[in-house]
C-alpha positions as CSV (number, residue, x, y, z in Angstrom):
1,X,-233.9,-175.2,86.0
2,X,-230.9,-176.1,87.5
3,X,-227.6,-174.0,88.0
4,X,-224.1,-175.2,87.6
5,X,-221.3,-173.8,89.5
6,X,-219.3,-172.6,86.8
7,X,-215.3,-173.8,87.0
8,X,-212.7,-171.7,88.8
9,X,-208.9,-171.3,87.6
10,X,-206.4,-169.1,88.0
11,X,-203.3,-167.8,89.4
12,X,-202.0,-167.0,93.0
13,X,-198.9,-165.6,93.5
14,X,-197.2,-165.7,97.0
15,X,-194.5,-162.8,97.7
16,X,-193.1,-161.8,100.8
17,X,-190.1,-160.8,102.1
18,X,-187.5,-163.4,103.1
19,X,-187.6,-165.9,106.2
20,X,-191.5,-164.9,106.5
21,X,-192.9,-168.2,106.0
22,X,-193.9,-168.5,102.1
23,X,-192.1,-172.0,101.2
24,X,-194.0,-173.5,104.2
25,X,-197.2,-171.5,103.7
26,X,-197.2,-172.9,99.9
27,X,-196.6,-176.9,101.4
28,X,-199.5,-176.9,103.7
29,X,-201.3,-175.5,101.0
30,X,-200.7,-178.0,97.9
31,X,-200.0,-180.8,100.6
32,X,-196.5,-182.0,98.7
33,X,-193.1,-180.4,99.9
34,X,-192.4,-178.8,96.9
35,X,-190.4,-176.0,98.4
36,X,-187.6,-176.1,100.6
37,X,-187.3,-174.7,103.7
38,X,-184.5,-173.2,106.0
39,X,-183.8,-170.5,108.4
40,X,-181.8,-168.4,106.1
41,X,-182.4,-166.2,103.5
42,X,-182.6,-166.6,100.1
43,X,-183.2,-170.1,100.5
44,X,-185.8,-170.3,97.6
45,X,-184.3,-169.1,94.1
46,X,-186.5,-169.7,91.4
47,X,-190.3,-169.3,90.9
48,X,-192.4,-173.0,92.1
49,X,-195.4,-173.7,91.2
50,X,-198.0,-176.0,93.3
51,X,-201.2,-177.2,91.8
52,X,-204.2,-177.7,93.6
53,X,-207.2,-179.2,91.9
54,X,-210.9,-180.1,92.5
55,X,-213.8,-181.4,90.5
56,X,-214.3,-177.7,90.0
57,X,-211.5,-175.8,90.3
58,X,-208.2,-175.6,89.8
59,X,-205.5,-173.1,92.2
60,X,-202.0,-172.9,90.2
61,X,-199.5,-171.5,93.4
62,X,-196.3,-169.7,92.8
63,X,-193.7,-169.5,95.3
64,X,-191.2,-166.8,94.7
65,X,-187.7,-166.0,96.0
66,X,-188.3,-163.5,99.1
67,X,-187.7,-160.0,98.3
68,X,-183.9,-158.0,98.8
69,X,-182.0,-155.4,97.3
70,X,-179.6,-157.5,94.4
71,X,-176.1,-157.9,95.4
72,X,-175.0,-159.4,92.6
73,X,-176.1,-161.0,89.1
74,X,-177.9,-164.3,90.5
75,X,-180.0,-162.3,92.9
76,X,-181.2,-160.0,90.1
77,X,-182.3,-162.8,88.3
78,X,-184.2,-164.0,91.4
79,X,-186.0,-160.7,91.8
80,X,-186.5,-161.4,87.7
81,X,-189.1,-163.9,89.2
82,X,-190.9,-162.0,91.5
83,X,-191.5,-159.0,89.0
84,X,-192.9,-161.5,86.9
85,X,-195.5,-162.8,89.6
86,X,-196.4,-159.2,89.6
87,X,-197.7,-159.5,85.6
88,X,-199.9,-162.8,85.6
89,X,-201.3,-162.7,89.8
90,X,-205.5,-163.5,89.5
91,X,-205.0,-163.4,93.0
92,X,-201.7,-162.1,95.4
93,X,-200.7,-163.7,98.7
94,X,-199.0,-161.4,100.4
95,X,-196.8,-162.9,103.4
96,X,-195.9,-161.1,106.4
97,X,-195.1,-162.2,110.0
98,X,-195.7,-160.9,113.3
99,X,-192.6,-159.6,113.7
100,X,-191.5,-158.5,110.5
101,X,-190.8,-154.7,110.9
102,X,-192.7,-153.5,107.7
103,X,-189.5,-153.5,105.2
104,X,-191.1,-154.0,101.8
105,X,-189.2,-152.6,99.6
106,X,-190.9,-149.6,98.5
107,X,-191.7,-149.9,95.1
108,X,-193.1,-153.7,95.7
109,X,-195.1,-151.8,98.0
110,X,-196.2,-149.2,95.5
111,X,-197.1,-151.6,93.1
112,X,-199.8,-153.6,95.5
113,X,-201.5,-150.1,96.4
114,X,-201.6,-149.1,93.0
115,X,-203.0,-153.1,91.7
116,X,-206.6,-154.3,90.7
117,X,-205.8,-157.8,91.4
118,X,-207.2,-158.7,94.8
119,X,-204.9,-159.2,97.8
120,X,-205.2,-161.4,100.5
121,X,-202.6,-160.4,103.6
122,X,-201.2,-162.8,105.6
123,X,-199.5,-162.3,109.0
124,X,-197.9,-165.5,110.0
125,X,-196.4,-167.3,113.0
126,X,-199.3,-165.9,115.1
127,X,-198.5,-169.6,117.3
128,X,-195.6,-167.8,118.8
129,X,-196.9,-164.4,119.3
130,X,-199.3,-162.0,121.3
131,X,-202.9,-160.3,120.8
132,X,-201.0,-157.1,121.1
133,X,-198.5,-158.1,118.8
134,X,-200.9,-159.4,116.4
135,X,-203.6,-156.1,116.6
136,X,-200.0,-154.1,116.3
137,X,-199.1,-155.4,112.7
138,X,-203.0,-155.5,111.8
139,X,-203.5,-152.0,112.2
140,X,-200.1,-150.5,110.5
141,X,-200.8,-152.9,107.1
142,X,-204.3,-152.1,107.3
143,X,-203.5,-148.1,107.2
144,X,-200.5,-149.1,104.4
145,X,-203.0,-151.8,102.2
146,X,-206.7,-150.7,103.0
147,X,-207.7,-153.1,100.0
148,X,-206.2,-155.6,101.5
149,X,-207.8,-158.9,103.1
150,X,-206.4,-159.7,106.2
151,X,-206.2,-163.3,107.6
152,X,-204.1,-163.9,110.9
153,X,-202.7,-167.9,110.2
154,X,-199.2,-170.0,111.6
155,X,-198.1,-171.7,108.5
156,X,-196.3,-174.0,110.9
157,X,-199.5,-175.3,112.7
158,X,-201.7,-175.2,109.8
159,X,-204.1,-172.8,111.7
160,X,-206.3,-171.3,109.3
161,X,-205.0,-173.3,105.7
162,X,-208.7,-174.4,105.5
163,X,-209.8,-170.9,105.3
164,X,-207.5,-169.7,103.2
165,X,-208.2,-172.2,100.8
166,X,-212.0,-171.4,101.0
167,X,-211.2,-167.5,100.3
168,X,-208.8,-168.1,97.7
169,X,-211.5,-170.2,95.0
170,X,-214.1,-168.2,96.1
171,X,-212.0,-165.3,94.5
172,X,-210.7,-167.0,91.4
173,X,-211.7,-166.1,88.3
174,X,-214.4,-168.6,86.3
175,X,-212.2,-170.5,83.5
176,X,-210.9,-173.7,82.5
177,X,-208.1,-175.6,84.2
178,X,-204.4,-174.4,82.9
179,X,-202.8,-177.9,83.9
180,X,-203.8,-181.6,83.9
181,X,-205.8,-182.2,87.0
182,X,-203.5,-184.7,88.2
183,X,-200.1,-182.7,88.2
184,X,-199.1,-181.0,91.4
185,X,-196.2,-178.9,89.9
186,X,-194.9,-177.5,86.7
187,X,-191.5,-178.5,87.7
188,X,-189.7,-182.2,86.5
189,X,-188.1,-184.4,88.9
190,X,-184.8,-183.1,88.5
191,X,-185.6,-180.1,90.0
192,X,-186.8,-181.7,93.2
193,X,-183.1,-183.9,93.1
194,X,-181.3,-180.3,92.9
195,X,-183.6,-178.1,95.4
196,X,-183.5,-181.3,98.3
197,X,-179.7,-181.4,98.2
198,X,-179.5,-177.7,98.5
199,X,-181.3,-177.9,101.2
200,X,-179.2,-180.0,102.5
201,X,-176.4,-177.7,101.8
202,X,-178.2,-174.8,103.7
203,X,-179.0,-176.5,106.3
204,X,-174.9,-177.9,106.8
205,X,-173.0,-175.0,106.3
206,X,-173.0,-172.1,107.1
207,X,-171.4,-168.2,106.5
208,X,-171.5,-167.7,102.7
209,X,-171.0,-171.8,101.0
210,X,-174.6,-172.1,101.0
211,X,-175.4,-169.3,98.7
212,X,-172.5,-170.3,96.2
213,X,-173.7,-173.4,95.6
214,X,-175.5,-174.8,92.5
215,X,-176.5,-178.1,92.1
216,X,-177.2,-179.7,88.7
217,X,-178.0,-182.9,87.9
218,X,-176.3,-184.7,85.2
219,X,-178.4,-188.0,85.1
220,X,-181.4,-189.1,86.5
221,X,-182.4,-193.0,85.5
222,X,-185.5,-194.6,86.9
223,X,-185.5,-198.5,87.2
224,X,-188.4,-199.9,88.4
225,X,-187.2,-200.5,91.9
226,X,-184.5,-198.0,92.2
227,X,-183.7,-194.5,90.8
228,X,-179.8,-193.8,90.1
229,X,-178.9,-190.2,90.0
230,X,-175.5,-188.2,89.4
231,X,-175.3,-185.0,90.7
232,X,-172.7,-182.0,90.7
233,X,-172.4,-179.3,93.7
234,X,-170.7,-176.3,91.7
235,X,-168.6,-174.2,94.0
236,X,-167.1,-170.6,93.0
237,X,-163.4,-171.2,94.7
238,X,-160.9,-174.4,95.4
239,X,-160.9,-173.4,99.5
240,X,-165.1,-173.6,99.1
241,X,-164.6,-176.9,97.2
242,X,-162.6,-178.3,100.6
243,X,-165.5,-177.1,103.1
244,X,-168.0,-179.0,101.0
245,X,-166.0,-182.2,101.1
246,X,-165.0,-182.0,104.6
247,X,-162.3,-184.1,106.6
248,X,-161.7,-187.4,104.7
249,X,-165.1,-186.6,102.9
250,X,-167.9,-186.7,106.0
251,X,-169.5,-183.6,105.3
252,X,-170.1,-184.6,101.6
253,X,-171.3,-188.2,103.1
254,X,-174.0,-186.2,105.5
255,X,-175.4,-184.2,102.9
256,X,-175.6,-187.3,100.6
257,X,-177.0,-189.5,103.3
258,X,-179.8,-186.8,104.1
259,X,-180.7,-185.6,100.8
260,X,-181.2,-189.8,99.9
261,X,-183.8,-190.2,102.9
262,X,-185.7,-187.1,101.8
263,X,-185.7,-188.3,98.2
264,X,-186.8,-192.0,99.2
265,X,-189.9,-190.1,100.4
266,X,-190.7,-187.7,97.8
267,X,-190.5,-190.5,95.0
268,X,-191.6,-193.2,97.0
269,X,-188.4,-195.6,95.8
270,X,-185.0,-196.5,97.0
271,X,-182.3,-193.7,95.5
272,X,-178.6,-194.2,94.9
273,X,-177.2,-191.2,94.9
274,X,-173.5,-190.2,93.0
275,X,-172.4,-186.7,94.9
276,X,-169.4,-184.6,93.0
277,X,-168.2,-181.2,94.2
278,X,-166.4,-179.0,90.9
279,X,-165.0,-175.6,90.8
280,X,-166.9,-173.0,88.6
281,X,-165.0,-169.9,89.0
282,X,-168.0,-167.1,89.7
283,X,-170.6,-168.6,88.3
284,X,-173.1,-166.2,90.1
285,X,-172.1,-163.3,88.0
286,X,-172.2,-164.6,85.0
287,X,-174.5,-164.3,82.9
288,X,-174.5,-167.2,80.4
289,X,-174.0,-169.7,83.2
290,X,-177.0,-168.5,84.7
291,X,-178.9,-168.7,82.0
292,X,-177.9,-172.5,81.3
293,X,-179.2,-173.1,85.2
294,X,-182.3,-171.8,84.8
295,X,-182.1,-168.5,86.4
């Protein structure tokens, strides 16, 4: 009598402090660059998810914002999103690098000791570390998460993805796919327009303009050779309204002219893209307008 492997699904949820490597972990895992990635902080905001299917199984991956102490309302709401990969984890990755000093905020930490869902640990950037480094960080998460698995990978280099991959359906839970198996994301095309100019935006500017920024986009038309989009970059004051813009308008050119190229190759089709910059007086504390965005 033969025996049929039964069909795997379910939910893994990756959370980590910021900068440790969990928007570039989740890429090289769903192979699409649904997650942007910067240097700084904070860079991811809301909760992404990445779908990975095979004939039998089906991984549904959730980026979250990195973990931090709110400073004000939009960051709440952000940490809304990681408390909510908390409820619906079948599986947790949890991110750490080499050189992270071991800052998790205690009561994240408190809730992964305390957790039944399984726990793979991941200490990342092990490319540009040492052995001692490495066996360092090993031994102080292994004494502060003894039910934790622990994989040593570099995000970067892809070392170890494979095996990852293998560990994480061998864990998952038997059941039927939660999404059609040819979507890679729960998130519509809009989305990706607003997250690849931020980007952009992080990557351009620097001190405090990045983070009060929000980019929404007012139309989106797909022709069959061209897609047409206009876009808004919201600002909180008049004197962040100028940076944006720049001298005679170059630094809103650059942005536009990057975030285009990066668009060309996410949808595979020549962009023309409409860039506006608008005042929205503190928008980052208030609550109905961060409802309307999503947050």
């Amino acid at each position: 009598m033969s025996t049929t492997t039964p069909h795997k699904a379910g939910f893994v949820n990756i959370i980590g402090c910021p900068n440790v490597g969990k928007s570039t972990l989740m890429n090289a895992l769903v192979g699409e660059r649904l997650s942007i990635i910067t240097s700084k902080a904070q860079t991811t905001r809301h909760r992404i998810m990445g779908i990975v299917s095979g004939e039998d199984y089906q991984v549904v991956f959730s980026d979250t914002p990195g973990i931090i102490k709110p400073l004000y309302k939009l960051q709440e709401k952000m940490m809304q999103f990681v408390i909510s990969a908390f409820t619906d984890a079948d599986l947790f990755l949890l991110i750490t690098d080499v050189f992270e000093d071991i800052q998790l905020e205690e009561s994240y930490l408190q809730r992964l000791q305390k957790t039944d869902t399984p726990i793979l640990l991941l200490i990342n950037k092990i490319d540009i570390s040492t052995q001692e480094q490495l066996e360092e960080k090993l031994l102080k998460w292994r004494e502060k998460l003894p039910k934790a698995e622990i994989i040593a990978i570099s995000a970067l280099k892809k070392f170890n993805i494979d095996r990852i991959m293998g560990r994480i359906i061998e864990m998952l839970p038997a059941g039927d796919a939660f999404y059609n198996k040819e979507e890679f994301t729960d998130k519509p095309e809009r989305f990706f327009v607003s997250e690849i100019i931020r980007e952009k935006i992080l990557l351009n500017y620097k001190k405090e303009i990045p983070y009060s920024v929000e980019v929404i986009v007012n139309s989106f038309v797909e022709e069959e050779k061209i897609i047409k989009m206009q876009v808004d970059i919201l600002v909180e004051r008049d004197s962040q309204k100028g940076i944006i813009i720049g001298n005679k308008g170059a630094a809103l050119k650059r942005v536009g002219t990057q975030a285009r190229k990066d668009m060309e190759t996410f949808f595979k089709k020549q962009v023309y893209l409409e860039l506006f910059v608008k005042v929205d007086k503190d928008w980052r504390s208030n609550e109905n307008r961060l409802k309307n965005f999503g947050y």
